[in-house]
DRENTORKOL-3810 file (N, C-alpha, C; in nm, 4 decimals):
REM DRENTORKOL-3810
@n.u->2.7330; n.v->-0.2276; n.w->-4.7699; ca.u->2.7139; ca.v->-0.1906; ca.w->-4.6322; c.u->2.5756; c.v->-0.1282; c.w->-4.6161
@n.u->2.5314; n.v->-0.1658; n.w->-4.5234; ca.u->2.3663; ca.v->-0.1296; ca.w->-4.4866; c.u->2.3855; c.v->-0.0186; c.w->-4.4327
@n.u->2.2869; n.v->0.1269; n.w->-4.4715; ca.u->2.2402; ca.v->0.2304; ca.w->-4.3410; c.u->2.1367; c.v->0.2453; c.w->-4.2697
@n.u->2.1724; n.v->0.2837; n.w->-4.2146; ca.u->2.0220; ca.v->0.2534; ca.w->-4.0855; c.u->2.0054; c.v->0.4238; c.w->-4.0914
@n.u->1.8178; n.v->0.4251; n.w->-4.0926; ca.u->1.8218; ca.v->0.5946; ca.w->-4.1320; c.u->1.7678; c.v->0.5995; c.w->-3.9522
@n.u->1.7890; n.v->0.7621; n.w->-3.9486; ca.u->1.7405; ca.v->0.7344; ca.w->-3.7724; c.u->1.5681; c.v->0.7703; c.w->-3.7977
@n.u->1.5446; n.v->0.7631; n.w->-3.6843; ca.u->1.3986; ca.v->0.7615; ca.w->-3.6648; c.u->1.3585; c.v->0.9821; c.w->-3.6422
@n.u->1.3027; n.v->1.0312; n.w->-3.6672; ca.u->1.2475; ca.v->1.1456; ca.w->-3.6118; c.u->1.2290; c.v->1.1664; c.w->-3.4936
@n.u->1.2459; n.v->1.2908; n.w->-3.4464; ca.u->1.2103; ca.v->1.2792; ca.w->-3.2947; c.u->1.0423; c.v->1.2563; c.w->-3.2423
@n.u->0.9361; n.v->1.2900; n.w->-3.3681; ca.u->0.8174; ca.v->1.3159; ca.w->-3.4075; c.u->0.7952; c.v->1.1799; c.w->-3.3336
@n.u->0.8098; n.v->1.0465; n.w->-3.4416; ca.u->0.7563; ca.v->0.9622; ca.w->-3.4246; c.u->0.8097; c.v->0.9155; c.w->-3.2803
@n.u->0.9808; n.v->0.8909; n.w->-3.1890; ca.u->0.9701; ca.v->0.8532; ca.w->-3.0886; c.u->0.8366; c.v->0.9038; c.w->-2.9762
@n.u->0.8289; n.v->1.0169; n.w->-3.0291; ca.u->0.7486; ca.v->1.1125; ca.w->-2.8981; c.u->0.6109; c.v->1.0671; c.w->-2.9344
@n.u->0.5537; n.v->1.0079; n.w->-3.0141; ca.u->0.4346; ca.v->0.9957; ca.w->-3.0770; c.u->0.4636; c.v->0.8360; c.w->-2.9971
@n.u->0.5567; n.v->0.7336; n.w->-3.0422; ca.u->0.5553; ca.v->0.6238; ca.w->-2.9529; c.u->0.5214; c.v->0.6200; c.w->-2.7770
@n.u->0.6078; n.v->0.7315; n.w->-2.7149; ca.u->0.6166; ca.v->0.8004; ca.w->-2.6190; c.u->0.5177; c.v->0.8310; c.w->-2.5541
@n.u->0.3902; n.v->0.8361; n.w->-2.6225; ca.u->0.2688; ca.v->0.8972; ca.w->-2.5777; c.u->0.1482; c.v->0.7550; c.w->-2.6263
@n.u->0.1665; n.v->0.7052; n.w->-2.7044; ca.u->0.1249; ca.v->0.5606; ca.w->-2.7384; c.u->0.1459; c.v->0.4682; c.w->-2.5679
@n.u->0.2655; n.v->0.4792; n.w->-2.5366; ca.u->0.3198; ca.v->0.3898; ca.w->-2.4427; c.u->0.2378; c.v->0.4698; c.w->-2.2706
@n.u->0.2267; n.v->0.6012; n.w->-2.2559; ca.u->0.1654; ca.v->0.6293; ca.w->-2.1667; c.u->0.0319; c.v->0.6210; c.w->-2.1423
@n.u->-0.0060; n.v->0.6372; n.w->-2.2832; ca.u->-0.1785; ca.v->0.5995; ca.w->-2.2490; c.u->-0.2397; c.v->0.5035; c.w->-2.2558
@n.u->-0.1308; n.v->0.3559; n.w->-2.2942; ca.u->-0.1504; ca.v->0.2591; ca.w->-2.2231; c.u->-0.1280; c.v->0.2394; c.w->-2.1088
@n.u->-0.0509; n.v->0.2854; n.w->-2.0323; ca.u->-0.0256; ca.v->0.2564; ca.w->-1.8871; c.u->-0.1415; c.v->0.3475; c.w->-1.7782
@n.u->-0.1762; n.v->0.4530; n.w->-1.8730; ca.u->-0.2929; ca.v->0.4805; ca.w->-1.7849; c.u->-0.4182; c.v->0.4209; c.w->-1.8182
@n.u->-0.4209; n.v->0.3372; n.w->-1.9354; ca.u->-0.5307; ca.v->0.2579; ca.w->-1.9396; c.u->-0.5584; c.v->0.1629; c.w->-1.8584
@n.u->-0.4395; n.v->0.1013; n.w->-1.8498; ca.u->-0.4106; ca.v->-0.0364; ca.w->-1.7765; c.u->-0.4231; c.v->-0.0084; c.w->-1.6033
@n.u->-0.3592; n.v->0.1412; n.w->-1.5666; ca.u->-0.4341; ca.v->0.1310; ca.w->-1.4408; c.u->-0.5544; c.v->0.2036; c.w->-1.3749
@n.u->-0.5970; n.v->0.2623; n.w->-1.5373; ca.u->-0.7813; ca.v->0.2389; ca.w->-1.4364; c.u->-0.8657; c.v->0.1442; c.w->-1.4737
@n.u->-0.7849; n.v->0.0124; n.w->-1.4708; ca.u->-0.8730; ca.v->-0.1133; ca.w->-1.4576; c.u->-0.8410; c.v->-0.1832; c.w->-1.3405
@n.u->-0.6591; n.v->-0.1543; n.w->-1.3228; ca.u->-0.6386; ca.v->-0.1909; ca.w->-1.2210; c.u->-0.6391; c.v->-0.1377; c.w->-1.0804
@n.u->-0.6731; n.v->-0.0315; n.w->-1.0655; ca.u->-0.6701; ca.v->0.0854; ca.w->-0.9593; c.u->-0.7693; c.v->0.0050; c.w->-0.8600
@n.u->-0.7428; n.v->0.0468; n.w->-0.7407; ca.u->-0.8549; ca.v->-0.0108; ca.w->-0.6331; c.u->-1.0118; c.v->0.0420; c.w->-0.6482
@n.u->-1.0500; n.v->-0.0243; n.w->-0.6261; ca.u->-1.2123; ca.v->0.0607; ca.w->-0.6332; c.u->-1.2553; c.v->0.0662; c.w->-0.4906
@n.u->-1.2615; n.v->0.1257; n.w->-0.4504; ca.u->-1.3624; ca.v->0.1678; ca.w->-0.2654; c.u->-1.5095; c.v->0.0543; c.w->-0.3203
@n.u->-1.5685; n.v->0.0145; n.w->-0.1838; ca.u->-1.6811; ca.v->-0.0536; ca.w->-0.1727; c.u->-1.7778; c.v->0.0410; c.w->-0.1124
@n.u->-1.8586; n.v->0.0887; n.w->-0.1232; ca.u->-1.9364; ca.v->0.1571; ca.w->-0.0522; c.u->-2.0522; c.v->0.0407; c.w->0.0360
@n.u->-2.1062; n.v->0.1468; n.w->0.1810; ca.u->-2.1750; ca.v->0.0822; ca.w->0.2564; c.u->-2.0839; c.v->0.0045; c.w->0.3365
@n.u->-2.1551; n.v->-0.1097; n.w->0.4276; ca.u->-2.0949; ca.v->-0.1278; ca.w->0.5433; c.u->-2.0063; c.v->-0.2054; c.w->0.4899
@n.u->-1.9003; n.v->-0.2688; n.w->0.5834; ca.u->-1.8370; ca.v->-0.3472; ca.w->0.5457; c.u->-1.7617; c.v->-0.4320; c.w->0.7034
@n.u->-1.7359; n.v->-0.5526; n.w->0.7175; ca.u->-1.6587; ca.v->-0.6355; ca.w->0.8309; c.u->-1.5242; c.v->-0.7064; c.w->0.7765
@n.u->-1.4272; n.v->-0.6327; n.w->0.8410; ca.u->-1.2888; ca.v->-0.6987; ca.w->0.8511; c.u->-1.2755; c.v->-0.6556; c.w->0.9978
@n.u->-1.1201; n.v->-0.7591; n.w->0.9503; ca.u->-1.0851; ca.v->-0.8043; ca.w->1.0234; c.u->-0.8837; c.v->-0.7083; c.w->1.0368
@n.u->-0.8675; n.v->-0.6732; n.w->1.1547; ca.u->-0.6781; ca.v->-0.5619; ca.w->1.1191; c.u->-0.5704; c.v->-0.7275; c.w->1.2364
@n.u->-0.5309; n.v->-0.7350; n.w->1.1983; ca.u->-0.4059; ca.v->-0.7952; ca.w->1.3339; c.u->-0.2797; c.v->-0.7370; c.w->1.2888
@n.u->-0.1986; n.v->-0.6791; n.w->1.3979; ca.u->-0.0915; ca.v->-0.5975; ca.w->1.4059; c.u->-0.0210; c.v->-0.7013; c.w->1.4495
@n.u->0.1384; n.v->-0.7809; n.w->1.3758; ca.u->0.2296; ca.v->-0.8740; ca.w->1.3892; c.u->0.3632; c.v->-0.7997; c.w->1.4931
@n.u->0.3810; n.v->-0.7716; n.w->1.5918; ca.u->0.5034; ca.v->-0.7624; ca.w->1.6376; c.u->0.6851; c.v->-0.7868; c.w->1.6103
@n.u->0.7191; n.v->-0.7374; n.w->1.6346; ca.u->0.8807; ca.v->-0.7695; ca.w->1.6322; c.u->0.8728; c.v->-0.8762; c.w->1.7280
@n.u->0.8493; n.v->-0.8826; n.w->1.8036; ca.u->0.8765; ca.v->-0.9914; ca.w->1.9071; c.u->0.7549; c.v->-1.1065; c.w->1.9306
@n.u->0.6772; n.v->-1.1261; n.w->1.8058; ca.u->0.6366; ca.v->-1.2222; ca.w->1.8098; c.u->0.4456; c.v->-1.2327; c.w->1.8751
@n.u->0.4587; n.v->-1.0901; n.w->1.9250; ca.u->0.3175; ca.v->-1.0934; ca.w->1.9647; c.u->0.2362; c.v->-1.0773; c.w->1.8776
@n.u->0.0819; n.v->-1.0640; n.w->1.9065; ca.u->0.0222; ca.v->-0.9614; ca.w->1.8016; c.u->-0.1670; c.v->-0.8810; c.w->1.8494
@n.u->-0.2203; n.v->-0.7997; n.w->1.8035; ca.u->-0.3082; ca.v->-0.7283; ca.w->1.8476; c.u->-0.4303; c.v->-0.7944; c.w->1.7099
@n.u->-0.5381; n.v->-0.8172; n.w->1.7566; ca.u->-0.6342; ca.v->-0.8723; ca.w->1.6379; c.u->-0.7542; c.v->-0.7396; c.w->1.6871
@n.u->-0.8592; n.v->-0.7261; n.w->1.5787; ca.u->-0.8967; ca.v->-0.5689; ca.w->1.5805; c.u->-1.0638; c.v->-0.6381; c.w->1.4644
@n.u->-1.1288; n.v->-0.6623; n.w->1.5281; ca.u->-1.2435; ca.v->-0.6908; ca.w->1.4336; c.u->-1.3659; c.v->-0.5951; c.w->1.4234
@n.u->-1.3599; n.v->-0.5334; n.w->1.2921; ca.u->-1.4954; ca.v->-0.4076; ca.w->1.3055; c.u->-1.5645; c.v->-0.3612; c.w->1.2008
@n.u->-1.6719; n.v->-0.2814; n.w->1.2173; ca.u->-1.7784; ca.v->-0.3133; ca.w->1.1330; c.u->-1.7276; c.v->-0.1792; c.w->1.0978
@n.u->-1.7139; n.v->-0.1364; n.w->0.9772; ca.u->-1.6993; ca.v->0.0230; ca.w->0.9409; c.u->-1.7492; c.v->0.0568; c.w->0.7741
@n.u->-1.7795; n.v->0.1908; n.w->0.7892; ca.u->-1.8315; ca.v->0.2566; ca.w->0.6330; c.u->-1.7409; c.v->0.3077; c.w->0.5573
@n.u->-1.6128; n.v->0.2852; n.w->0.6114; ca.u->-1.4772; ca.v->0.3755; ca.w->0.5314; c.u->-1.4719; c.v->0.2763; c.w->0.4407
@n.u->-1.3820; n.v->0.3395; n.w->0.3533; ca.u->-1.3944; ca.v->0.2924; ca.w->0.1924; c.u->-1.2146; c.v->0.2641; c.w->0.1993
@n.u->-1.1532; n.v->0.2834; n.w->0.2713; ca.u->-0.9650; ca.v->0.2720; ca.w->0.2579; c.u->-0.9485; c.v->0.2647; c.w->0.4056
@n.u->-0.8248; n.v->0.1903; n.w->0.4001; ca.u->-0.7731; ca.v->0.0831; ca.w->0.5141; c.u->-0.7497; c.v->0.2030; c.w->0.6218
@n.u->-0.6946; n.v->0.3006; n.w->0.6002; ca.u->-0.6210; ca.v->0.4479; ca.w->0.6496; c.u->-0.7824; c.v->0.4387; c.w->0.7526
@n.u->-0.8650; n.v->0.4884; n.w->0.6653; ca.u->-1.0236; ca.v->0.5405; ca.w->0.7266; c.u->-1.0642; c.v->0.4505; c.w->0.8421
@n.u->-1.0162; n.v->0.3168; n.w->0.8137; ca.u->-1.0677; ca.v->0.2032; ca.w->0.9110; c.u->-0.9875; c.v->0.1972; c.w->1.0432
@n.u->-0.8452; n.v->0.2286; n.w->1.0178; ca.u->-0.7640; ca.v->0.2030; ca.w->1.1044; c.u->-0.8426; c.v->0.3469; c.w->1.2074
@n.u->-0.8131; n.v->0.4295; n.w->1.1555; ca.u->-0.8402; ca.v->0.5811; ca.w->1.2245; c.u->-0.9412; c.v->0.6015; c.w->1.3162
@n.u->-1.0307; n.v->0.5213; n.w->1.2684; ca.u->-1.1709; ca.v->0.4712; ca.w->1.3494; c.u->-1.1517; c.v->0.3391; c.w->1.4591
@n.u->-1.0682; n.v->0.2918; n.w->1.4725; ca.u->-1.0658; ca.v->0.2000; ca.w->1.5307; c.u->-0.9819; c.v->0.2484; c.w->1.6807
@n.u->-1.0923; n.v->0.2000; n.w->1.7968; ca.u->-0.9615; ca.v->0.2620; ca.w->1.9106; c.u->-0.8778; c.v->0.1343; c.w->1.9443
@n.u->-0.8240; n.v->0.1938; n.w->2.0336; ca.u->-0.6717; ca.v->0.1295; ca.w->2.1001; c.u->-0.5684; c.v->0.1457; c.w->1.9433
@n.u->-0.6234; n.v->0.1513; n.w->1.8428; ca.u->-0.5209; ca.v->0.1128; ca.w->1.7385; c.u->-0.4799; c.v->0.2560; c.w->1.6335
@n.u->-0.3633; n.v->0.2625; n.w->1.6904; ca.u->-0.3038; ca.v->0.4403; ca.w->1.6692; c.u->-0.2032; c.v->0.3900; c.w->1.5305
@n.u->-0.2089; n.v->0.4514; n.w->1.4551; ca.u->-0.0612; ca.v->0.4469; ca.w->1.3739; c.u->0.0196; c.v->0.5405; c.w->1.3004
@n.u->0.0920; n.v->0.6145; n.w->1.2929; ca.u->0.1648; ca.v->0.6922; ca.w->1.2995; c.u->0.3203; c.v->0.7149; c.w->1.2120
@n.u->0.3626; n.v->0.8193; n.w->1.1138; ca.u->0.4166; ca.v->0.7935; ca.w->1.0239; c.u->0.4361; c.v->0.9546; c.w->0.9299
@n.u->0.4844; n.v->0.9120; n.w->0.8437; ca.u->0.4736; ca.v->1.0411; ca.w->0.7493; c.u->0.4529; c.v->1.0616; c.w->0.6054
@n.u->0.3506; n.v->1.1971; n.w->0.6079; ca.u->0.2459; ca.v->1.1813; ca.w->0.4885; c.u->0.3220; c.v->1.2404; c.w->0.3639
@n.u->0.3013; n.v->1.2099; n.w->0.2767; ca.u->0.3288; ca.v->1.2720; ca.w->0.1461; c.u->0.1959; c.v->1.2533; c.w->0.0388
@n.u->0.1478; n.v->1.3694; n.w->-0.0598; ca.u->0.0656; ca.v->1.3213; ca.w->-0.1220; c.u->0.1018; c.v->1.2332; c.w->-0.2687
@n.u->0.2052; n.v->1.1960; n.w->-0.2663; ca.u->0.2223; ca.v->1.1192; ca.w->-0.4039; c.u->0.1802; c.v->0.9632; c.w->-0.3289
@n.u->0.2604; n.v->0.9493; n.w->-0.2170; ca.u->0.2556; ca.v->0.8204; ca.w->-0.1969; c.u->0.1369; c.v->0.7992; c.w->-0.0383
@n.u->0.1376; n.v->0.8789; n.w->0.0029; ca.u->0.0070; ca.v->0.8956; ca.w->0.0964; c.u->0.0882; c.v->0.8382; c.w->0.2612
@n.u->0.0454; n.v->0.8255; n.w->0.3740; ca.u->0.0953; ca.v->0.7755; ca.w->0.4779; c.u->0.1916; c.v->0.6547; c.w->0.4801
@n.u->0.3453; n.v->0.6734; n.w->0.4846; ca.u->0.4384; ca.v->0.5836; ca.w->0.5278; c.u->0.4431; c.v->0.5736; c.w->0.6918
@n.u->0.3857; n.v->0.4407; n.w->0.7341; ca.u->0.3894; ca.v->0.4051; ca.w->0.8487; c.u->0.5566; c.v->0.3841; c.w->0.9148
@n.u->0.5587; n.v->0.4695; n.w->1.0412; ca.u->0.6487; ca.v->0.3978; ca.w->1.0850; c.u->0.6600; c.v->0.3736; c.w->1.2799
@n.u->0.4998; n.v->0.4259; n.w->1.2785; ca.u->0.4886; ca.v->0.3484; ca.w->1.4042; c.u->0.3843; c.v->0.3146; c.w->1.4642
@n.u->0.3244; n.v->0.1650; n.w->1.4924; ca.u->0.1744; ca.v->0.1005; ca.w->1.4800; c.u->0.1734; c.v->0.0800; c.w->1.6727
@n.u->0.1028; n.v->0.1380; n.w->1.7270; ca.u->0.1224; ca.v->0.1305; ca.w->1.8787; c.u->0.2310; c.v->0.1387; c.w->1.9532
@n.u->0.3118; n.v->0.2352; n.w->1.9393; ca.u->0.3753; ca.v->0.2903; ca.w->2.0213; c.u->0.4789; c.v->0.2032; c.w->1.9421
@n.u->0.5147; n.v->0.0869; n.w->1.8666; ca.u->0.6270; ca.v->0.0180; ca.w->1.8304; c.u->0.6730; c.v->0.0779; c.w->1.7023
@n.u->0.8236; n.v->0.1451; n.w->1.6750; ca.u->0.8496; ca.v->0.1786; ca.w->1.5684; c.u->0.9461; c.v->0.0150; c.w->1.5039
@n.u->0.8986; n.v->0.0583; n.w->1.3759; ca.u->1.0196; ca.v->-0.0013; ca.w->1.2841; c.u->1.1005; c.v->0.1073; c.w->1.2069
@n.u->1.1939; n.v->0.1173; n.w->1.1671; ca.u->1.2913; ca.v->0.2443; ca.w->1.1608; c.u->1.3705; c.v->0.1598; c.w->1.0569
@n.u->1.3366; n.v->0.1545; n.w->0.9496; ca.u->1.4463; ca.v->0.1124; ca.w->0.8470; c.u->1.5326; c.v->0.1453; c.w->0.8288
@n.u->1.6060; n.v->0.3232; n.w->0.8604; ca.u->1.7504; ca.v->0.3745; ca.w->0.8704; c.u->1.8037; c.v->0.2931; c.w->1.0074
@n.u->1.6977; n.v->0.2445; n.w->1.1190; ca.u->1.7920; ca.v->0.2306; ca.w->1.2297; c.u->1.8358; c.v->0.0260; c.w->1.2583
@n.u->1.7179; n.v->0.0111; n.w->1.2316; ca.u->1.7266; ca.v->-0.1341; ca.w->1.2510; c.u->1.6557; c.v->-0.2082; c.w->1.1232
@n.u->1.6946; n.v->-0.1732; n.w->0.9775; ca.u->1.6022; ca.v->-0.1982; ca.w->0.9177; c.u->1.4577; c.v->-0.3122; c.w->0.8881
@n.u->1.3887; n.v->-0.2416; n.w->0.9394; ca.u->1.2551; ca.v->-0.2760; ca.w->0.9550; c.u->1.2012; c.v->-0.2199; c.w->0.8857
@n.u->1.0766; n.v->-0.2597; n.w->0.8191; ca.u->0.9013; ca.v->-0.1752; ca.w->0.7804; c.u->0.7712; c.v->-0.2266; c.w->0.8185
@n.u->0.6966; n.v->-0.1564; n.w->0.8213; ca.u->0.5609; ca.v->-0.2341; ca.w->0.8474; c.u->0.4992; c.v->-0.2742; c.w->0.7115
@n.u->0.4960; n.v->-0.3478; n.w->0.7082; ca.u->0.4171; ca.v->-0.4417; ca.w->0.5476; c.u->0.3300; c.v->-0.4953; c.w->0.6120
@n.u->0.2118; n.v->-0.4101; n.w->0.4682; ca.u->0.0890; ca.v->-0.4496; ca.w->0.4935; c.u->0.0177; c.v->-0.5812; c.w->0.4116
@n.u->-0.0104; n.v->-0.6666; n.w->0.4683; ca.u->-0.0909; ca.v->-0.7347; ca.w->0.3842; c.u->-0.2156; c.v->-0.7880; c.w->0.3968
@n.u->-0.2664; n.v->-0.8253; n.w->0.2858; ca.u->-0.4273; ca.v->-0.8580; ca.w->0.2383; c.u->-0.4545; c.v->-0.9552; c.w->0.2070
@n.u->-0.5580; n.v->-1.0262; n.w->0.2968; ca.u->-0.5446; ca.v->-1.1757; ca.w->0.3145; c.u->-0.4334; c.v->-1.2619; c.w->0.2708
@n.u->-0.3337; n.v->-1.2559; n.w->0.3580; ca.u->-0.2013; ca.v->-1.3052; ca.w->0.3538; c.u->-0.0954; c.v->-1.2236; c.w->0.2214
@n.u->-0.1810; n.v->-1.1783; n.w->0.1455; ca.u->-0.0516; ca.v->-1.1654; ca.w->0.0521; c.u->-0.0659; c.v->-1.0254; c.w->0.0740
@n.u->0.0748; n.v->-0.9724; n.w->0.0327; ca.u->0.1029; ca.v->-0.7946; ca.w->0.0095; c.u->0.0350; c.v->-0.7624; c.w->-0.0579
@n.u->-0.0332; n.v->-0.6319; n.w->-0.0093; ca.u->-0.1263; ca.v->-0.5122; ca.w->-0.0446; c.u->-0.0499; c.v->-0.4572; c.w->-0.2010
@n.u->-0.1080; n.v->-0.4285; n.w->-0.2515; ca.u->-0.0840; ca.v->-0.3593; ca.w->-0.3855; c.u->-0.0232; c.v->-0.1518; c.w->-0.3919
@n.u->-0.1275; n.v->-0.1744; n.w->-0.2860; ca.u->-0.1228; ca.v->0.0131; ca.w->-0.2117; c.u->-0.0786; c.v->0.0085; c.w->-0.0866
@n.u->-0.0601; n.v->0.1548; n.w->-0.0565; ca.u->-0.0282; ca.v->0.1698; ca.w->0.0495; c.u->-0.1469; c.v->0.1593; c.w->0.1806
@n.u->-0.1602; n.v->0.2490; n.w->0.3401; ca.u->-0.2637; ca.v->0.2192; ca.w->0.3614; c.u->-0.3647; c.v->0.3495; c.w->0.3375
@n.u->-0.2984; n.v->0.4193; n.w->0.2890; ca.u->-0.3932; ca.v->0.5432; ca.w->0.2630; c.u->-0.4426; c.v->0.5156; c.w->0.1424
@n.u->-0.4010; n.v->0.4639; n.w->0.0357; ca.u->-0.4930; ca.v->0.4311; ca.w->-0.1151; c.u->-0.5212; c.v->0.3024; c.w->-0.1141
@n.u->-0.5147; n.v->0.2126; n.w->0.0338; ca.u->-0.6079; ca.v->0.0428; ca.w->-0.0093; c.u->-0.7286; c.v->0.0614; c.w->0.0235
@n.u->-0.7749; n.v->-0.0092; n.w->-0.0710; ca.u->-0.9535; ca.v->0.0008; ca.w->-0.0787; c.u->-0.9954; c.v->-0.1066; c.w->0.0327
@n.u->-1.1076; n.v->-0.0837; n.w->0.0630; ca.u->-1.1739; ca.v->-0.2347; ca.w->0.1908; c.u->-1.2578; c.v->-0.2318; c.w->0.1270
@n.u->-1.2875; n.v->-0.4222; n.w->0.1085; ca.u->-1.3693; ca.v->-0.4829; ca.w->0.0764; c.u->-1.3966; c.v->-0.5692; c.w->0.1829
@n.u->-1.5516; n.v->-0.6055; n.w->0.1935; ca.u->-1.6038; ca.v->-0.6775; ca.w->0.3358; c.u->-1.5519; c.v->-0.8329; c.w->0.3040
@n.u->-1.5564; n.v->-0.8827; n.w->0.4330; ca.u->-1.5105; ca.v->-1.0029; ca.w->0.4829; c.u->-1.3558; c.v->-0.9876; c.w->0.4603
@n.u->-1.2405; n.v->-0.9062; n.w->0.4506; ca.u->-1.1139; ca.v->-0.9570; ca.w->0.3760; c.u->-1.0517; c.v->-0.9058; c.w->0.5102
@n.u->-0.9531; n.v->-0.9612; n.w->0.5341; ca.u->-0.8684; ca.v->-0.9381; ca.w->0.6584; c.u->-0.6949; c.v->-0.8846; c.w->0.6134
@n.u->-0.6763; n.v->-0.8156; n.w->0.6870; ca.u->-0.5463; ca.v->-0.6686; ca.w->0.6620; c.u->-0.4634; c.v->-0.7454; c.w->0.7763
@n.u->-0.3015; n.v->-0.7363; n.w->0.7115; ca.u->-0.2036; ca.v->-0.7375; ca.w->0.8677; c.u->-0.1123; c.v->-0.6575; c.w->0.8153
@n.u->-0.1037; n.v->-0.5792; n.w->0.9742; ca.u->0.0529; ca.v->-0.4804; ca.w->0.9769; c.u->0.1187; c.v->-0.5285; c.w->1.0329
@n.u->0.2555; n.v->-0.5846; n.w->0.9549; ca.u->0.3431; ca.v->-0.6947; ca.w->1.0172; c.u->0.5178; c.v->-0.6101; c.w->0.9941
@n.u->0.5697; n.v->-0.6152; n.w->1.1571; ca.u->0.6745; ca.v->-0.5771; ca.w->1.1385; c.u->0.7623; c.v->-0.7258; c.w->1.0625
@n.u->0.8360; n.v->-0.6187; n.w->0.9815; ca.u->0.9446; ca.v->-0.6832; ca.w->0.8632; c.u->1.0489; c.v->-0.6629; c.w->0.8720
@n.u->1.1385; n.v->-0.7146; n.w->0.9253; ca.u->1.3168; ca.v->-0.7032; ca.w->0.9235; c.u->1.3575; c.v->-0.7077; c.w->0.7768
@n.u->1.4645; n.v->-0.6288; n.w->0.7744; ca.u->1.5135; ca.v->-0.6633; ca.w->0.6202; c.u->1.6637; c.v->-0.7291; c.w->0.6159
@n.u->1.7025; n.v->-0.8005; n.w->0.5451; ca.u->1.8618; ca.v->-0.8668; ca.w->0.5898; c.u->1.9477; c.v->-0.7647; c.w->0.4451
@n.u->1.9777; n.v->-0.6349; n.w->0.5455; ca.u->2.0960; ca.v->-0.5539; ca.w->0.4300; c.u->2.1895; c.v->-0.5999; c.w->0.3655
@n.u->2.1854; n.v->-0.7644; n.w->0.4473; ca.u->2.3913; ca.v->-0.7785; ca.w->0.3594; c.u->2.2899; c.v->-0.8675; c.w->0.2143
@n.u->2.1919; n.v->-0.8974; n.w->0.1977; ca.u->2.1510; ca.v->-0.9398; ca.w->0.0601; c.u->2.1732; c.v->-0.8522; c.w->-0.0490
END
């Protein structure tokens, strides 16, 4: 009969710390980088009902948050936390309310979903942003 000896707690915790400082390696390569200087995008806000608001402007902010904030007619509104930074939950006066009708606003970057939120996405010029209300189907 075979024994299996156990491992030390030494070495798990030594693995333990192997395994984290790869993951913080891995994301400051992957982390957004800000662009500095000017930059032109493009925001369109997708409706629940099908409409939508297009928003084209020249700005020096370095994150989507900075651009939006600067931009008039286009208010958005929500609640901050600093781990995860501004959860939107209402882009011109229209809420999406995921406890009530589940909805969110999902952001995306040139068509595909943003990686960050909009307080930690970086802007890079020419790339175009949408805040698109999102139904969610709960019985999945």
């Amino acid at each position: 009969m075979k024994h299996f000896k156990r491992l030390s707690p030494f070495l798990g915790g030594c693995a333990a710390i192997a395994v984290l400082a790869l993951l913080l390696v891995i994301y400051s390569f992957t982390k957004p980088v800000p662009m500095a200087g000017t930059k032109t995008i493009t925001i369109d806000v997708m409706y629940e009902d099908g409409t939508n608001d297009h928003y084209q402007l020249t700005t020096e902010a370095q994150y989507l948050f900075e651009a939006v904030s600067a931009t008039p007619n286009l208010k958005i509104d929500g609640t901050s936390s600093e781990e995860y930074g501004l959860m939107i939950d209402t882009i011109n006066g229209k809420r999406a309310d995921y406890q009530k009708d589940g909805a969110y606003w999902g952001i995306l970057c040139d068509g595909e979903p943003c990686s960050y939120g909009v307080s930690k996405q970086a802007i890079k010029d020419g790339e175009s942003y949408t805040f698109q209300y999102t139904p969610v189907d709960k019985n999945s």
